[in-house]
N, CA, C and O atoms as CSV, one atom per row, in Angstrom:
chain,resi,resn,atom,element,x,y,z
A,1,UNK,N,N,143.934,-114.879,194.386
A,1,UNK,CA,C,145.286,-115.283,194.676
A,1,UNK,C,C,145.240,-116.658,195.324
A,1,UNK,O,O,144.334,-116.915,196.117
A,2,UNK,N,N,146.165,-117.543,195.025
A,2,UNK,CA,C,146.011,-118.849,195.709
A,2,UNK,C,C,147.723,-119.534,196.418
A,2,UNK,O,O,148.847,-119.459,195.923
A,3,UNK,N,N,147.402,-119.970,197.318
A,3,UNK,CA,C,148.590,-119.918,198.318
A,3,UNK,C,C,148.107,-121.425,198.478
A,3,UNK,O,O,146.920,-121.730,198.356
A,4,UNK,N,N,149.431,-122.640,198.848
A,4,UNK,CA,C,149.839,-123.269,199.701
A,4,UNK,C,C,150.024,-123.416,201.189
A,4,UNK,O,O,150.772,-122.779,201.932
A,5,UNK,N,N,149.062,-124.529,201.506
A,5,UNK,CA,C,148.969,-124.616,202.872
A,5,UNK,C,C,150.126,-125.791,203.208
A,5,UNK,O,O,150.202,-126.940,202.772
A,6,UNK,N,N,151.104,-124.981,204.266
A,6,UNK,CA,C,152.586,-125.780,204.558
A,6,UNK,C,C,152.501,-126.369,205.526
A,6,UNK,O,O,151.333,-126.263,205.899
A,7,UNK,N,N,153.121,-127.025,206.276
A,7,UNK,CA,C,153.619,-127.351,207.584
A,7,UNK,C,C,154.298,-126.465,208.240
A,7,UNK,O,O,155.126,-125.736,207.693
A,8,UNK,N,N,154.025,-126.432,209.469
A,8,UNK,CA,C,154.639,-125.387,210.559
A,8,UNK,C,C,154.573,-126.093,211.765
A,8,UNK,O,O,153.527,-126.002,212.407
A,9,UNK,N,N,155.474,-126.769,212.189
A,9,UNK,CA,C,155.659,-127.731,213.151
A,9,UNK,C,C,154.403,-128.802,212.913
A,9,UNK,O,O,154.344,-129.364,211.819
A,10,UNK,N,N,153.422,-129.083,213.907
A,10,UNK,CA,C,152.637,-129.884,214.226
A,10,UNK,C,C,151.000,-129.301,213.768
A,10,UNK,O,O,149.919,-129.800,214.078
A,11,UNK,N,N,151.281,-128.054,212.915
A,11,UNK,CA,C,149.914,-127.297,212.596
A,11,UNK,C,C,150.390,-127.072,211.050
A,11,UNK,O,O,151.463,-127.584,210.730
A,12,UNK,N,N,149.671,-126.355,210.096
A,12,UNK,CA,C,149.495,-125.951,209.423
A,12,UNK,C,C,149.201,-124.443,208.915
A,12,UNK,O,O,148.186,-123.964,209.422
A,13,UNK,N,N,149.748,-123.778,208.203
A,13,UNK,CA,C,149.036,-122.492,207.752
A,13,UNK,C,C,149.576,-121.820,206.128
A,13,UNK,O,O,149.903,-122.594,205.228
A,14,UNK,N,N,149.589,-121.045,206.033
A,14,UNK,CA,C,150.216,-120.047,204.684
A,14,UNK,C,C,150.427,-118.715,204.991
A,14,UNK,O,O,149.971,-117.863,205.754
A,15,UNK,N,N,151.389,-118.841,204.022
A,15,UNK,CA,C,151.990,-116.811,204.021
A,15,UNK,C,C,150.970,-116.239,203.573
A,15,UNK,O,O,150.018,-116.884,203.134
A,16,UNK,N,N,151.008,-114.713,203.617
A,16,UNK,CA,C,149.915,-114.020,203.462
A,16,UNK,C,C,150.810,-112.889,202.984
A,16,UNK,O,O,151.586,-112.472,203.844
A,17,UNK,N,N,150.872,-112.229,201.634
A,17,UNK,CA,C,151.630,-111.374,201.438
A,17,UNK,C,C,151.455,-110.074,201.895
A,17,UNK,O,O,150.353,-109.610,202.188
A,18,UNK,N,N,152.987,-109.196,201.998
A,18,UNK,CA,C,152.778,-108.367,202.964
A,18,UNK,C,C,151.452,-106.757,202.070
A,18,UNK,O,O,150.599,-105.987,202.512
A,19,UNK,N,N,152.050,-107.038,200.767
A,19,UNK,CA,C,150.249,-106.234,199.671
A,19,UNK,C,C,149.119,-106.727,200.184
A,19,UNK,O,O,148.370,-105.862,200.638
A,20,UNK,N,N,148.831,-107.586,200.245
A,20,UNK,CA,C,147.575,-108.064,200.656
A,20,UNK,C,C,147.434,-107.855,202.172
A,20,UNK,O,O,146.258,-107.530,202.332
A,21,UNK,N,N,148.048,-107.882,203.353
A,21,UNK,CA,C,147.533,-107.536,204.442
A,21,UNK,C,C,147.769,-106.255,204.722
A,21,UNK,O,O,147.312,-105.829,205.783
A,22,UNK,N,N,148.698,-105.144,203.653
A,22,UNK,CA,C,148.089,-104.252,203.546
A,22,UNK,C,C,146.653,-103.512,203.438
A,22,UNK,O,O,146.008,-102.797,204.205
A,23,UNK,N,N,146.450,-104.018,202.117
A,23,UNK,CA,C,145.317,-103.566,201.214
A,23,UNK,C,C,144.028,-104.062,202.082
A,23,UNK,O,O,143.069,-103.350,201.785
A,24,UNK,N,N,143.678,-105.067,203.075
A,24,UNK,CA,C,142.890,-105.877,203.888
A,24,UNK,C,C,143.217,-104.732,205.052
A,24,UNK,O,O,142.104,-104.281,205.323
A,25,UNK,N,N,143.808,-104.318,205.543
A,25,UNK,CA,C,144.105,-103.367,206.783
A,25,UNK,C,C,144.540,-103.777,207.731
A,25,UNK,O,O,144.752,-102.971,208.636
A,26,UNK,N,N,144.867,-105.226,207.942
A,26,UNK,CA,C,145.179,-106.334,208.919
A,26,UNK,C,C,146.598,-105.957,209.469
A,26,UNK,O,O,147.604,-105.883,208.764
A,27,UNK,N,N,146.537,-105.674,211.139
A,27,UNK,CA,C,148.246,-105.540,211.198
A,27,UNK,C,C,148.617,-106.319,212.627
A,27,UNK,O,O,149.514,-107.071,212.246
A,28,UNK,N,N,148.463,-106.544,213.895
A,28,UNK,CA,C,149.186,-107.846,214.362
A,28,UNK,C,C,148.794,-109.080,214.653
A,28,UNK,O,O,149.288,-110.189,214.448
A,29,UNK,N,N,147.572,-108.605,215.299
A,29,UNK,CA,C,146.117,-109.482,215.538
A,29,UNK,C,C,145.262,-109.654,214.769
A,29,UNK,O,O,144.819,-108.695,214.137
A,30,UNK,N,N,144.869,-110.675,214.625
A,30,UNK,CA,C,143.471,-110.914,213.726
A,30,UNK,C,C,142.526,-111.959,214.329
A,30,UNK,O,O,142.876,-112.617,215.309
A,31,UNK,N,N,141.509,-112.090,213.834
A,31,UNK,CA,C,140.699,-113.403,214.501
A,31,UNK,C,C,140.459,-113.884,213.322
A,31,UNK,O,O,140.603,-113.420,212.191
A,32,UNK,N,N,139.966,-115.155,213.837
A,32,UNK,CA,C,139.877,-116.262,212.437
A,32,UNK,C,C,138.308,-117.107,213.108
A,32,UNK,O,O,137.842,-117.357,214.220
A,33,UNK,N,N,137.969,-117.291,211.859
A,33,UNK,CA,C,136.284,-118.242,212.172
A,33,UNK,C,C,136.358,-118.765,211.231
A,33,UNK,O,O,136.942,-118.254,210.276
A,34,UNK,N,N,135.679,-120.200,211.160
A,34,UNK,CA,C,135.851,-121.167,210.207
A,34,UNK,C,C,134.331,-121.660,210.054
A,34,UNK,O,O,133.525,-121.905,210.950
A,35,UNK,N,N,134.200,-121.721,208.919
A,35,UNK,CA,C,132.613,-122.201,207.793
A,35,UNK,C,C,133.117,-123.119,206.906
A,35,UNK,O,O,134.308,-123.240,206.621
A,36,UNK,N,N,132.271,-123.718,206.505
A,36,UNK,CA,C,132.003,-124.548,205.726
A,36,UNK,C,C,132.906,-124.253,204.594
A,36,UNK,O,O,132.508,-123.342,203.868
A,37,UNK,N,N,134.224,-124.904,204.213
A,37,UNK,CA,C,134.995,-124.491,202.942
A,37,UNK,C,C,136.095,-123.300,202.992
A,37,UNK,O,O,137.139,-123.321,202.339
A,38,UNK,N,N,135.717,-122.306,203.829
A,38,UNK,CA,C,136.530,-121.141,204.007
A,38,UNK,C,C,136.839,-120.844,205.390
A,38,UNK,O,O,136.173,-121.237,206.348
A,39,UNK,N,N,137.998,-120.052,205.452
A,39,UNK,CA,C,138.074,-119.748,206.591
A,39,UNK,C,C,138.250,-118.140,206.897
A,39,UNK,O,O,139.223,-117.818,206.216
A,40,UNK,N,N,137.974,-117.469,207.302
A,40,UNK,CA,C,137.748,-116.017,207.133
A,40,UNK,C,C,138.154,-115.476,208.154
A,40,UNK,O,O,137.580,-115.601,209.235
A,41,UNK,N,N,139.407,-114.660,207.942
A,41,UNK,CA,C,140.870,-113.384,209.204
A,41,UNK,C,C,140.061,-112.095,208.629
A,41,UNK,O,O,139.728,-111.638,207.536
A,42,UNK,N,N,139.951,-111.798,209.921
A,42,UNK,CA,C,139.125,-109.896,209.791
A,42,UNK,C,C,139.478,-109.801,211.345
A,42,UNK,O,O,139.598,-110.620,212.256
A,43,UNK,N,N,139.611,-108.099,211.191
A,43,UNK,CA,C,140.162,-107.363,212.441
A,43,UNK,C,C,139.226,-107.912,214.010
A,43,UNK,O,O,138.073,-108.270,214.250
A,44,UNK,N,N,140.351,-107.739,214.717
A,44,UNK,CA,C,139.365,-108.031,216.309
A,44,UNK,C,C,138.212,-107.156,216.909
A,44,UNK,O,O,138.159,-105.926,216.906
A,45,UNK,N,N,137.246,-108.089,217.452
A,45,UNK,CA,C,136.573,-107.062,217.789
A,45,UNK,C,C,136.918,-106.235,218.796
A,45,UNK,O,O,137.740,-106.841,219.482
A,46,UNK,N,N,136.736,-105.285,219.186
A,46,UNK,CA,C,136.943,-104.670,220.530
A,46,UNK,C,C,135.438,-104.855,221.367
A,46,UNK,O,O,134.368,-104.651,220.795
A,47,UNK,N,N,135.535,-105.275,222.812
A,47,UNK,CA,C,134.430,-105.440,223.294
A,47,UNK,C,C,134.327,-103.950,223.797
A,47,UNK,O,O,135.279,-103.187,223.962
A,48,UNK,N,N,132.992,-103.678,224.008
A,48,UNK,CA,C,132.524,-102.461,223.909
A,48,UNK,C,C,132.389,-101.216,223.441
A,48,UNK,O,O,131.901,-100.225,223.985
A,49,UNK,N,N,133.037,-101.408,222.006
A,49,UNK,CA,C,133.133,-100.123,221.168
A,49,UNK,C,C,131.802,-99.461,220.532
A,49,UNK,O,O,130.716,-99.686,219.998
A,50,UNK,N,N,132.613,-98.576,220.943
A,50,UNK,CA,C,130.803,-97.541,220.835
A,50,UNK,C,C,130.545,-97.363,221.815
A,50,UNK,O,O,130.407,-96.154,222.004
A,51,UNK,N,N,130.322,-98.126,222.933
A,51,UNK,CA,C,129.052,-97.521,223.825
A,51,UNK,C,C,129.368,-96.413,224.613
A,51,UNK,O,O,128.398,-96.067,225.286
A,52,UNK,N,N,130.553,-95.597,224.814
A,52,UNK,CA,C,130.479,-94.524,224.886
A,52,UNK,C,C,129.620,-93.145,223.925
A,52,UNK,O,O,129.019,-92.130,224.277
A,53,UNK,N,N,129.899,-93.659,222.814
A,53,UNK,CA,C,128.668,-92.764,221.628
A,53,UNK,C,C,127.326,-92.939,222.191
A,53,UNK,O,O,126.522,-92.073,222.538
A,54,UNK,N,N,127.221,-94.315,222.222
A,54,UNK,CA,C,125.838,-94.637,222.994
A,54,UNK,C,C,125.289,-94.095,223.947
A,54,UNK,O,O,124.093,-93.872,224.137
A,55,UNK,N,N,126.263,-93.852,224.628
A,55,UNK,CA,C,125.673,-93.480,226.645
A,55,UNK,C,C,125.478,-91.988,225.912
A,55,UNK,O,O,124.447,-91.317,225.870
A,56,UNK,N,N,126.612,-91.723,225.424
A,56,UNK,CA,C,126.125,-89.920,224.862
A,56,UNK,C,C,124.905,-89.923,224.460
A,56,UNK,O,O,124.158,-89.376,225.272
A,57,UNK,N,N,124.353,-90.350,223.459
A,57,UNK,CA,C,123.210,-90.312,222.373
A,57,UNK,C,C,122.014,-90.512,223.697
A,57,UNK,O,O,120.903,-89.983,223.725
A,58,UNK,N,N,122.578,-91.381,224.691
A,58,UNK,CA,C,121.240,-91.891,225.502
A,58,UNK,C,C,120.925,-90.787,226.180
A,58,UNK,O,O,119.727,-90.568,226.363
A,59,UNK,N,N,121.860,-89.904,226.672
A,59,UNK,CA,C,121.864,-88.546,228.114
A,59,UNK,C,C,121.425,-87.574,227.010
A,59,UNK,O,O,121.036,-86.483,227.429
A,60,UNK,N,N,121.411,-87.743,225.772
A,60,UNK,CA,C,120.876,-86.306,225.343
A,60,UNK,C,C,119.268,-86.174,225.023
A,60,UNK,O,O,118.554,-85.205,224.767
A,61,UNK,N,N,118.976,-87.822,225.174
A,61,UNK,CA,C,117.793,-87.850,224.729
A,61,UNK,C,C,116.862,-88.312,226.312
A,61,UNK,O,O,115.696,-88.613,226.569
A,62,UNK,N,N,118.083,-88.160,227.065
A,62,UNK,CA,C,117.451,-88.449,228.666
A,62,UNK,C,C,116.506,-89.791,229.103
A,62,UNK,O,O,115.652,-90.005,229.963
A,63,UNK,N,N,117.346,-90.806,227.685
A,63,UNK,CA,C,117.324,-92.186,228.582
A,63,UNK,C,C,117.950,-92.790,228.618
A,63,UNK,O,O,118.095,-93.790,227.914
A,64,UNK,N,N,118.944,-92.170,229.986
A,64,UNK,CA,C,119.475,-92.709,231.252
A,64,UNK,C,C,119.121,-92.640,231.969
A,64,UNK,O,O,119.966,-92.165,232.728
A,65,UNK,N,N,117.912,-92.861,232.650
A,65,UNK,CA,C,117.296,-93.614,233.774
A,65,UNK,C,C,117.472,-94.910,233.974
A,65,UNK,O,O,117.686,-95.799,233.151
A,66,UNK,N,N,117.325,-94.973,235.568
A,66,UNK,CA,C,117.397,-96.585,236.091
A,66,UNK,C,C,115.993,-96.829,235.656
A,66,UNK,O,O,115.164,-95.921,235.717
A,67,UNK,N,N,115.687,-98.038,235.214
A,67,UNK,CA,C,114.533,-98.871,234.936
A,67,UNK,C,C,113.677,-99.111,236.184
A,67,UNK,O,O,112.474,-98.874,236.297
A,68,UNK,N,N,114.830,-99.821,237.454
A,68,UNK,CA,C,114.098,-99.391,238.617
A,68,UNK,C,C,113.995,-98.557,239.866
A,68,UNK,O,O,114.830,-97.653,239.853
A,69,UNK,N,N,113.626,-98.564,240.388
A,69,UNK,CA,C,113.752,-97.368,241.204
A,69,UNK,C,C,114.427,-97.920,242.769
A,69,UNK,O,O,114.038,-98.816,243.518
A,70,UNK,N,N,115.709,-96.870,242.890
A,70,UNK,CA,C,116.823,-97.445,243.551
A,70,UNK,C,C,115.964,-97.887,245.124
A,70,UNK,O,O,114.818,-97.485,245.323
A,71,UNK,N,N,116.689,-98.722,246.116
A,71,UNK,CA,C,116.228,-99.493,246.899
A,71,UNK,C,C,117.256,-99.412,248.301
A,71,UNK,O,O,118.477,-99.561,248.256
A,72,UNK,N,N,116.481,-99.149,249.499
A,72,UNK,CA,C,117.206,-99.080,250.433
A,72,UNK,C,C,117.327,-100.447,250.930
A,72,UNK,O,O,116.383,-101.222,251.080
A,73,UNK,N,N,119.183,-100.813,251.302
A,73,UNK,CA,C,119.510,-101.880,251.979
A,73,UNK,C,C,119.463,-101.626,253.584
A,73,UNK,O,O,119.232,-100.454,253.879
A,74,UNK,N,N,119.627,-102.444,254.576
A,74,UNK,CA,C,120.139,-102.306,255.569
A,74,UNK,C,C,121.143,-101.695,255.710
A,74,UNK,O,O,121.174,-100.730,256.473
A,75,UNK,N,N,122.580,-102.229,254.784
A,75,UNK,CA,C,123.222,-101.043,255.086
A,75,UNK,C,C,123.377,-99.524,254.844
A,75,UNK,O,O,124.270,-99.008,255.517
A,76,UNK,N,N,122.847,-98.890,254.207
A,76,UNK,CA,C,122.743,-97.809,253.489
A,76,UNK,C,C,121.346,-97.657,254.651
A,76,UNK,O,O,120.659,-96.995,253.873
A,77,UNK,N,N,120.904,-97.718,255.270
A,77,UNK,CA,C,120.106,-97.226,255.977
A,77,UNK,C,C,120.568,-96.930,258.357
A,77,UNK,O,O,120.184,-96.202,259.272
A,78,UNK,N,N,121.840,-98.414,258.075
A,78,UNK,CA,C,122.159,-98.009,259.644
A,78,UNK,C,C,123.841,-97.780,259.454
A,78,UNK,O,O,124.310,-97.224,260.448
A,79,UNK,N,N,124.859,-98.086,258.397
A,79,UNK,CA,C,126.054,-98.570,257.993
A,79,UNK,C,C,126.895,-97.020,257.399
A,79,UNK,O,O,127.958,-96.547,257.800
A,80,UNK,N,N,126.030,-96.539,256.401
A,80,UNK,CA,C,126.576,-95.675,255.610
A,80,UNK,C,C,126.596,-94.791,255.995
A,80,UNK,O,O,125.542,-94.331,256.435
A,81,UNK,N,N,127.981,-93.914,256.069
A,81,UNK,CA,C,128.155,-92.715,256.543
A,81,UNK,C,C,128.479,-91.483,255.675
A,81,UNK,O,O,129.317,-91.878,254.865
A,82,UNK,N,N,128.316,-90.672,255.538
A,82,UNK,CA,C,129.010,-89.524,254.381
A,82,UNK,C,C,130.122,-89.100,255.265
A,82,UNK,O,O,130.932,-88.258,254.877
C-alpha cells in the first residue's frame, strides 16, 4: 500500500487506514524507530514484562538467592528495633 506524506503544521506524516491498523493490532500508542529508508510503528514496549513469570520460574527452581550474603550495618545492629 502506498500513502502520501502531507504537511501537518510544521511536521510531516500520513494516514494510516483504519484496516490496516487493525490487521497490524496497533491501537493508541505506538513507537516509531527510524533506519536507513524505512521507518517502522510496532506496539510499545512495556518495561518489565515478564519478569513476574521469571521470578516464578526462578523460586521453583530455587534461584532466588542473594548472590551475596546479607551484611550487618551499624544501624541494623544499634538503630533497629522490631
Amino acid at each position: 500500500m502506498k500513502a502520501h506524506i502531507v504537511r501537518i503544521g510544521n511536521s510531516r506524516g500520513i494516514r494510516l487506514p483504519k484496516t490496516l491498523l487493525q490487521e497490524a493490532q496497533l491501537e493508541d500508542e505506538v513507537e516509531l524507530q527510524a533506519e536507513p529508508g524505512r521507518i517502522l510503528i510496532s506496539k510499545p514496549s512495556h518495561p518489565r514484562a515478564g519478569w513476574a513469570d521469571a521470578a516464578r520460574r526462578m523460586r521453583e527452581h530455587d534461584d532466588d538467592q542473594l548472590l551475596d550474603p546479607p551484611t550487618s550495618t551499624q544501624f541494623d545492629k544499634e538503630e533497629w528495633k522490631w
